[in-house]
Structures are given as structure tokens and as C-alpha cells.
C-alpha positions in Angstrom: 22.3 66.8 -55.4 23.4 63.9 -52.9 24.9 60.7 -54.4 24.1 57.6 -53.6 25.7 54.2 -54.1 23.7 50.9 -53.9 25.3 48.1 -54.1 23.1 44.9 -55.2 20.3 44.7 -57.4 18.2 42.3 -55.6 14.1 43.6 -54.5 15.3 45.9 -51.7 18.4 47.2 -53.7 16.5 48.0 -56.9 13.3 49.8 -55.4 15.2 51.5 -53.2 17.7 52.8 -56.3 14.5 53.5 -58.3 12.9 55.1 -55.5 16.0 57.3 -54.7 16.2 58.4 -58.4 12.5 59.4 -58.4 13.1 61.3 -55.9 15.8 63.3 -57.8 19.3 61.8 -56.0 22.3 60.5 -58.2 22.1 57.4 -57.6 24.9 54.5 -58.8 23.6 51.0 -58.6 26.3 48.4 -59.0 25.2 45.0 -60.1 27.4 41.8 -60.6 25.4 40.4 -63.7 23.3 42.8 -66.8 19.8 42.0 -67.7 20.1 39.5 -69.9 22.5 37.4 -67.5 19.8 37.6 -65.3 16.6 36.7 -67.4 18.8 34.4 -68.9 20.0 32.6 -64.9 18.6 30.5 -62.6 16.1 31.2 -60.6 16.3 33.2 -57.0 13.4 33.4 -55.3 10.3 31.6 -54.6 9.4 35.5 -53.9 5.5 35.8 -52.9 4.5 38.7 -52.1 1.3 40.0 -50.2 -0.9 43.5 -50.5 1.2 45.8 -48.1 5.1 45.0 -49.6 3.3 45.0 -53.4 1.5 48.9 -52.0 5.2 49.9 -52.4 6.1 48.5 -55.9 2.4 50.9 -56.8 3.6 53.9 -54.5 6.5 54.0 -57.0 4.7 52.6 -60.0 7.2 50.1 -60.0 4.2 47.2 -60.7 4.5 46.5 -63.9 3.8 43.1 -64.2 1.0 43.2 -61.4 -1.8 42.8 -64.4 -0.4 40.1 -66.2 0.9 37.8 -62.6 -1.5 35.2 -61.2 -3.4 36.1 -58.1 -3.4 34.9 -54.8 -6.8 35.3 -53.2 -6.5 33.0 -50.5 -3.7 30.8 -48.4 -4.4 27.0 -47.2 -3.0 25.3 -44.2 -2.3 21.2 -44.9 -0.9 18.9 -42.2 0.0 15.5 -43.0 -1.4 12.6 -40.9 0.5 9.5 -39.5 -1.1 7.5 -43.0 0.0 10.2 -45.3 -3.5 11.9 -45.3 -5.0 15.2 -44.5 -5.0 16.0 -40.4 -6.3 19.4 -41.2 -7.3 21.7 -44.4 -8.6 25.1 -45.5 -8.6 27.8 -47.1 -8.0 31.5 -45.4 -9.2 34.3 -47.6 -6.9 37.1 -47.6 -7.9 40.5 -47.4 -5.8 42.1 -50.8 -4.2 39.3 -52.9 -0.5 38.0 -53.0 1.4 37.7 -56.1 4.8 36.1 -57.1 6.9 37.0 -59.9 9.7 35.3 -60.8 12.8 37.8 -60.2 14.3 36.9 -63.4 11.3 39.3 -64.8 11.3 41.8 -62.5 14.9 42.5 -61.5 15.8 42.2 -65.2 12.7 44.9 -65.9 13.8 47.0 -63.5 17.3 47.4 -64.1 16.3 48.5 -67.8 14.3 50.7 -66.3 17.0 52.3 -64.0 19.0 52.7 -66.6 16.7 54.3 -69.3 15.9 56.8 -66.7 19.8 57.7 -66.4 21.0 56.1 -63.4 24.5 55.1 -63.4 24.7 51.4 -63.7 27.9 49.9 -62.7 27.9 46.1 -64.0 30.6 44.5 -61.7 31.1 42.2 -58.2 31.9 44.7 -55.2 34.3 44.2 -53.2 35.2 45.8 -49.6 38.5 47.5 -51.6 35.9 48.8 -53.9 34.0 50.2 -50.7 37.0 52.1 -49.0 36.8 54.3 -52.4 33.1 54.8 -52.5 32.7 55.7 -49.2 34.8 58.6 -49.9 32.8 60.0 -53.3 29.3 59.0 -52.0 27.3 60.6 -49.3 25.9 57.5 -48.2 27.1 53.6 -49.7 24.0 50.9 -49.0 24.9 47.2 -49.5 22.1 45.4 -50.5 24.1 42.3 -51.9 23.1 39.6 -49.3 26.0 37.3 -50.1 29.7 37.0 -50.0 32.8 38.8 -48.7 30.4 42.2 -48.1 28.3 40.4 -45.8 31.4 40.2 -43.7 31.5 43.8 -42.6 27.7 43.4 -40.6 28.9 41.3 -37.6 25.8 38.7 -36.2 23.7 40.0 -33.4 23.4 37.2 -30.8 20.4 38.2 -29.2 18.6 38.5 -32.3 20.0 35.1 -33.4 19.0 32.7 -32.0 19.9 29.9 -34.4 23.5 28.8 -35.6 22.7 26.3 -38.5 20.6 26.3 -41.0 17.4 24.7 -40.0 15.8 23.7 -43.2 17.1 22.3 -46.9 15.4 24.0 -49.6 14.6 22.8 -53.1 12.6 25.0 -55.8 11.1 23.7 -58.9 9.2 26.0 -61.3 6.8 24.0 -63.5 3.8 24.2 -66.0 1.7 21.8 -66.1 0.3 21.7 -62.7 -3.5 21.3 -62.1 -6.0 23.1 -60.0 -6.5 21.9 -56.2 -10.2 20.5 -56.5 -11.6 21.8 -53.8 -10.9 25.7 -54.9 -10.8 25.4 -59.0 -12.3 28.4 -59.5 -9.2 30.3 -57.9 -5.1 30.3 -57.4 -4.3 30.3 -53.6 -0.7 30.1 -51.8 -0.9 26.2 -50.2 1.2 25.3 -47.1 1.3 21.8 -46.4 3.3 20.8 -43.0 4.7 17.2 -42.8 5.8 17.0 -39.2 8.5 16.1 -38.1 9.6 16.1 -41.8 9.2 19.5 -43.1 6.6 21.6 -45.2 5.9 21.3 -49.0 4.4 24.9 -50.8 2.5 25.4 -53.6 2.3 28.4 -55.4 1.1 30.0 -58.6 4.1 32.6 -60.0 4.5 34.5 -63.5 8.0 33.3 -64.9 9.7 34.4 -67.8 8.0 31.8 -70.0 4.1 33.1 -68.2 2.0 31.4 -66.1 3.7 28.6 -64.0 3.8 27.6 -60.3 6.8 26.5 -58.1 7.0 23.6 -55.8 9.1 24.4 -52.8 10.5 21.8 -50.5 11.4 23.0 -47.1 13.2 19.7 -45.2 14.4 19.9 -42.0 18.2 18.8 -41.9 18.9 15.2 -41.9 15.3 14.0 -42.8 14.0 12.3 -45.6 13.4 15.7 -47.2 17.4 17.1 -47.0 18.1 14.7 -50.3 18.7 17.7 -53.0 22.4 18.4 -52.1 24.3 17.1 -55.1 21.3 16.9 -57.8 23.2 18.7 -60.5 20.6 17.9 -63.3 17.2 19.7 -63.4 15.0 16.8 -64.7 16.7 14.7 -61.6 15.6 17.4 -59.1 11.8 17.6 -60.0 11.5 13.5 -60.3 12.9 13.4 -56.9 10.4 16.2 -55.7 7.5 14.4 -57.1 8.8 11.5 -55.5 8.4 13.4 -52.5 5.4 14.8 -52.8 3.9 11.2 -53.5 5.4 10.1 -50.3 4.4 12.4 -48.0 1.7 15.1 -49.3 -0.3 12.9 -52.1 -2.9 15.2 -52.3 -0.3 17.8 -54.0 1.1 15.0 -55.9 -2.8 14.2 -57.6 -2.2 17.4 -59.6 1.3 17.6 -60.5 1.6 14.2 -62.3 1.7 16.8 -65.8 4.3 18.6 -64.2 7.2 19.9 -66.2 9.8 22.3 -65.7 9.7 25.6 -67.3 13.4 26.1 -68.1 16.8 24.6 -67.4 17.2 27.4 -64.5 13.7 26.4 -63.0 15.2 24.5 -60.1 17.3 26.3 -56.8 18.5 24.1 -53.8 20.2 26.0 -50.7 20.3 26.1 -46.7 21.1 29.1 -44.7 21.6 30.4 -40.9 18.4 32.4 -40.2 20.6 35.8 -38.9 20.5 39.3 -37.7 23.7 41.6 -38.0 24.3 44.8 -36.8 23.2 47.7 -39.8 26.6 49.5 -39.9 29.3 47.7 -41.5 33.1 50.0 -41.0 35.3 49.5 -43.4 39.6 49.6 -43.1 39.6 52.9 -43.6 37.2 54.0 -41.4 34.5 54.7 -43.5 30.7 53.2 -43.1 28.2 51.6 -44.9 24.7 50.7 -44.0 23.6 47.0 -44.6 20.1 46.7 -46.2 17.2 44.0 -46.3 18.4 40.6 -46.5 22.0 41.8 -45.4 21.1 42.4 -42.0 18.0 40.5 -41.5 17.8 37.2 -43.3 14.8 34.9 -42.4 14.4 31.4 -43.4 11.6 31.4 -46.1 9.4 29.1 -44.3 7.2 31.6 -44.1 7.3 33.6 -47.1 8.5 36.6 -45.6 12.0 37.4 -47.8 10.7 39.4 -50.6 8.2 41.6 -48.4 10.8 42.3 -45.5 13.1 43.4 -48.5 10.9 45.3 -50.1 9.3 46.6 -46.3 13.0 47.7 -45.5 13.4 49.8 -49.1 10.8 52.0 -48.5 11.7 52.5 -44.5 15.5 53.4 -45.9 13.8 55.5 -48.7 11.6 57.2 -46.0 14.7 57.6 -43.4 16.5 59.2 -46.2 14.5 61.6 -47.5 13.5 63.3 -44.1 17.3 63.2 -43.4 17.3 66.2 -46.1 20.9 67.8 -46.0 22.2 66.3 -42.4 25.1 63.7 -43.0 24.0 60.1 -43.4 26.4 59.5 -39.8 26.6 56.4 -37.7 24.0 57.2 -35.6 21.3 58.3 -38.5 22.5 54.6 -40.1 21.0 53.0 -36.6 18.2 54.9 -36.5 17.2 54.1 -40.1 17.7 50.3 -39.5 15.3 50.9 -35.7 12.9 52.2 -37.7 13.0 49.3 -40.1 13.7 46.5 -36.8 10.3 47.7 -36.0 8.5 46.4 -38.7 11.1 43.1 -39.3 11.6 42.3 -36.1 7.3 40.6 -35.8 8.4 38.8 -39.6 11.9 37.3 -37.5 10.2 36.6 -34.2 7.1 34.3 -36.3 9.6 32.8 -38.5 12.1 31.2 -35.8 8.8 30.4 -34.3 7.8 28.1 -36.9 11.4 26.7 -37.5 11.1 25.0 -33.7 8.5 22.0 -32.9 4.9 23.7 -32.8 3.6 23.7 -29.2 0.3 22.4 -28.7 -1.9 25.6 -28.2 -0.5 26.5 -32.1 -1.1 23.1 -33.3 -4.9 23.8 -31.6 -4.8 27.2 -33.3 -4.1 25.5 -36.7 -6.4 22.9 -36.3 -9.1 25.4 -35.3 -8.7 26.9 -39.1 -10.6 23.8 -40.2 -13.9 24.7 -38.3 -13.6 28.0 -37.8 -13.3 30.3 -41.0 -12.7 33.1 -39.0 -9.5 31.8 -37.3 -8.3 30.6 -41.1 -8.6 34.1 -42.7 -7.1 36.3 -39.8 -4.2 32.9 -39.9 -3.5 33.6 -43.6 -3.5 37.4 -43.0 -0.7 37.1 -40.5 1.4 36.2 -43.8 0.9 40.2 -44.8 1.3 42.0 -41.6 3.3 39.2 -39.0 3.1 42.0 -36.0 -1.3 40.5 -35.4 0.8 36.5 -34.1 1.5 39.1 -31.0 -2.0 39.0 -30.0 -3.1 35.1 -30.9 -0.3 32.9 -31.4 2.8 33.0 -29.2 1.6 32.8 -25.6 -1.2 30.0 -25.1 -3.3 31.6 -22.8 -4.2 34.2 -25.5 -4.7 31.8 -27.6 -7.0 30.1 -25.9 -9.3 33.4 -25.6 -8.6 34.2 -29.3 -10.2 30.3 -30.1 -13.2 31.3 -27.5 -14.1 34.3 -28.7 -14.0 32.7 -32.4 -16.0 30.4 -31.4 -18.6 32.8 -29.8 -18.8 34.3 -32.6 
């Protein structure tokens, strides 16, 4: 039987752990924190996920909550005007619905549920000292753990990176309380409401560990009006000042979240990060290698929504790449084949995301704008969110744009 280490018990680390040990492999997941500490924590994630990344969590039965979370069923596009009012809005139906759930409930569930199927749970930070020994009782060591010293062994891949600073503040807030947008009561939606120039507000319904909620998410870009969160220690502090927000620049949002509380004292997160791409094979002193996974190697900014799926995307590429290895060694070259394989499908969720980080040019601001009249251009627009690799053939270069927008129209 081959062992296998996993190191982090994030989305990628803990399907892929739960998917290995379905498949009958000893597998050792090492986590820094238990269950409790992490139903018990702060929130992670804003973590939406749409129909293809959630097909894996039912591939492995791993869906547990997937009856009880809110639904997505649709995704709108706002952008703010000069006066503070609506440019542009719809609604894109989506062809299978999203769902988030908060990762305090699932990571917590499913590392009970490692465990009480007999994997070897290791409760304790990793360090690369810790590595040099694993690499020599493991057949293969993956570090999912997308923070800290371990990160250090995947060096950046400049051509893949084409940003050196964070290009967005973040602020979460998880809240009850928050009513229906009026013009779609009848059902929850993921709403994306771009402030140019200042940065993008989104709205989204979620399953926390207290039920039901939705999270507001502040995305400001650095130096703004919106990068005010650093330093907002006290929870009640950080959702006034995000209502504040929302009443200055996307009022519409602010209409319905005047009932707004928080759910818990770890319902808020505030964070910036360097969009990046590292190389997959990290060699440690000794000589020995590891192969980085999900959020390790490719870490988006989560402007649009991509984190959890490309984690959970990558998991069942590695799961695939490993289990028609059979008996071979898990070598260098097999650890950058499994990450090509996986490049493939993250490489259309990187390439739309550093899109959106820059200025919008004006054929994408005319695409946008065309979501308003045109429900066909809104629902294949909110599908993109599931399957980024369809931008390639509307979004990027504005002369196929402009015959995506004809033929819309023609139609």
C-alpha cells in the first residue's frame, strides 16, 4: 500500500486526503489546528463555489452539507455610476447552481470524517525540518498549506506572474440579517457590484456554522477609499465601517443590509496578497521533493471567486495524476506533469483574474454593459464564473468581442 503525506487541511488538502483514502492509500494528513479550533476560529474563505468544482465534492460523496446550503441560481453584474447609482444591472442565470459554505463547517466536517475512517491525523504546524524526514518514509509528501515558511520551497514563476503587490484590500463580514434584493426575491444569486476606480463590493448567500447567513466582501484597490480595514481589530468596528461603505458607494446593497448583524465574533477576515504562480516542486536540504498543491502554487486574487474551485479543480487533477501513476515512483518529472495537467485547467481561472485586477478596456466595459439588454450575453457572462476557459472566445481580444455582441444581438 503507498503512503501518502498531506500536509494542510484546507479544500484541496482535505479532498484530496479523503479522496486518496477512498481509494485505499495510507494516507497522513497533518493539520496545524483540530476540529473544534477550527469551527471554533475565524473565518477563511468567502469560498463560493459553482456546479463543476462542487461535481467533485459528489464524485467523492464528500457533499454533505449541499442540501441544507443556500443556492445560487443566478450571478448579477452592478457598476456604480459617477452619482452613486446603477450604470448597469442584471441577472445571469447560471446553468447548475453555486453554493458557499463557510469552511469552519466543512473543513471541521471533514477532518472528523478522515479520521473516523482511520486516516492518520497528525494535529501540528509543519515545518521544512519536519519535511526532510517525511520525504524519506512517504512515497510522495503534498503541501497543501498555502502559507508560511513551506511556501518558501515553490520559488515564483515570473512569467506566470505578472504582478508584484497585492492589488486589492480585502474585508469579509458574515451577517444575518440581510434582506432580499427586490428585483429577484424569489431567489439567492451571487451579486458583483464594481465601483470603478474604487474597487468591487460582493454579495453572497453562505451556510455558516450558526445556518443561513450571507457575507459582504469588500475588494479595495490599494490606497483608495476602500483600503481602510487595516488595523480594525474589533468586529462590530469592521461591519459599521463596511456599511459605511456600502452607503457611500453601492446604496442599493446598503437598502437591504440596514438589519445587518454579524453572525459570530470570528465573522469578519481582512488580508491583501500578491496574486502568484510558483514552480510545483519544492527540493528540500536534503534533496528530497515535495509537490506544492492548489493555492501553494497558484494563488489568485478572489476578485473573481475562483480560490475554492481551482483548489478543489487541482485535488481531483492530483487525485487523477496519482492513481494512473499506479506503482511508478512519484519522481520530479511525474510531479511536473501532475501540476501541467492541472496548469491546464488553472491557468484560463489566472489569466481572467489578472484580467479583471487591471483597468477594464472598453470592448469589456461594452461586453458588461451589453448584459443589461441582452440576456444572452448576462447568462454565458455569469457562466464564465464555472468554467473561466469560454473568456478565450468573447472577452480578451476586442475584435471577438465585437462579433460575440453581433451575433447576440442577431439572435
Amino acid at each position: 500500500m503507498r503512503k501518502i503525506l498531506v500536509v494542510g487541511a484546507g479544500q484541496s488538502g482535505l479532498q484530496l486526503a479523503l479522496g486518496l483514502q477512498s481509494r485505499g492509500y495510507e494516507v497522513t494528513l497533518m493539520s496545524h489546528r483540530t476540529a473544534d479550533e477550527i469551527r471554533s476560529g475565524r473565518v477563511m474563505s468567502t469560498q463560493v463555489m459553482f456546479d463543476s468544482a462542487l461535481q467533485h465534492e459528489r464524485d467523492l460523496q464528500l457533499n454533505f452539507w449541499e442540501s441544507h446550503a443556500p443556492r445560487a441560481e443566478g450571478l448579477g453584474v452592478s457598476v456604480a455610476g459617477p452619482d452613486a447609482s446603477r450604470a448597469v444591472d442584471w441577472v445571469g442565470t447560471l446553468d447548475g447552481y453555486a453554493q458557499s459554505v463557510d469552511q469552519r463547517v466543512k473543513m471541521a466536517g471533514w477532518l472528523d470524517t478522515f479520521a473516523g475512517r482511520g486516516g492518520q491525523l497528525v494535529i501540528h504546524g509543519a515545518a521544512v525540518s519536519d519535511l526532510d524526514h517525511f520525504s524519506r518514509t512517504y512515497d510522495l509528501v503534498l503541501i497543501s498549506a498555502g502559507k508560511g515558511e513551506l511556501v518558501s520551497l515553490f520559488g515564483r514563476d515570473a512569467a506566470r506572474s505578472p504582478y508584484d503587490a497585492p492589488r486589492r484590500a480585502l474585508a469579509v463580514s458574515y451577517v444575518h440579517g440581510l434582506g432580499p434584493r427586490p428585483e429577484h426575491p424569489e431567489y439567492d444569486a451571487v451579486r458583483c457590484n464594481l465601483v470603478p476606480g474604487v474597487g468591487e463590493l460582493f454579495v453572497m448567500p453562505t451556510l455558516t456554522t450558526s445556518g443561513r447567513a450571507d457575507i459582504l466582501f469588500w475588494e479595495g484597490i490599494p490606497g483608495g477609499p476602500l483600503d481602510v480595514f487595516r488595523g480594525v481589530k474589533d468586529p462590530a468596528e469592521h461591519l459599521s465601517l463596511t456599511l459605511r461603505l456600502m452607503e457611500r458607494f453601492t446604496p442599493w446593497e446598503y437598502a437591504r443590509a440596514t438589519k445587518a448583524e454579524l453572525t459570530d465574533a470570528g465573522g469578519t477576515l481582512t488580508g491583501r496578497y500578491t496574486p502568484t504562480v510558483r514552480t510545483p516542486v519544492g527540493r528540500l536540504p536534503s534533496g528530497g521533493l515535495v509537490l506544492g498543491v492548489a493555492d501553494v502554487v497558484v494563488t489568485n486574487d478572489p476578485i473573481t471567486g475562483q480560490g475554492a474551485n481551482t483548489a478543489a479543480k487541482c485535488a481531483a487533477s492530483y487525485l487523477g495524476s496519482i492513481v494512473e501513476h499506479g506503482d511508478r515512483p512519484f519522481d520530479e518529472a511525474w510531479m511536473h506533469t501532475a501540476f501541467d495537467r492541472y496548469w491546464e485547467l488553472a491557468r484560463h481561472a489566472t489569466k481572467w483574474t489578472n484580467a479583471m485586477l487591471g483597468p477594464p478596456p472598453e470592448h469589456v466595459l461594452g461586453l458588461i454593459g451589453a448584459g443589461a439588454r441582452l440576456q444572452q450575453v448576462a447568462d454565458r457572462f455569469a457562466n464564465g464564473f464555472d468554467d473561466p476557459s469560454d473568456f478565450e472566445h468573447f472577452f480578451y481580444d476586442p475584435e471577438k468581442t465585437a462579433a460575440y455582441l453581433a451575433e447576440a444581438a442577431c439572435a
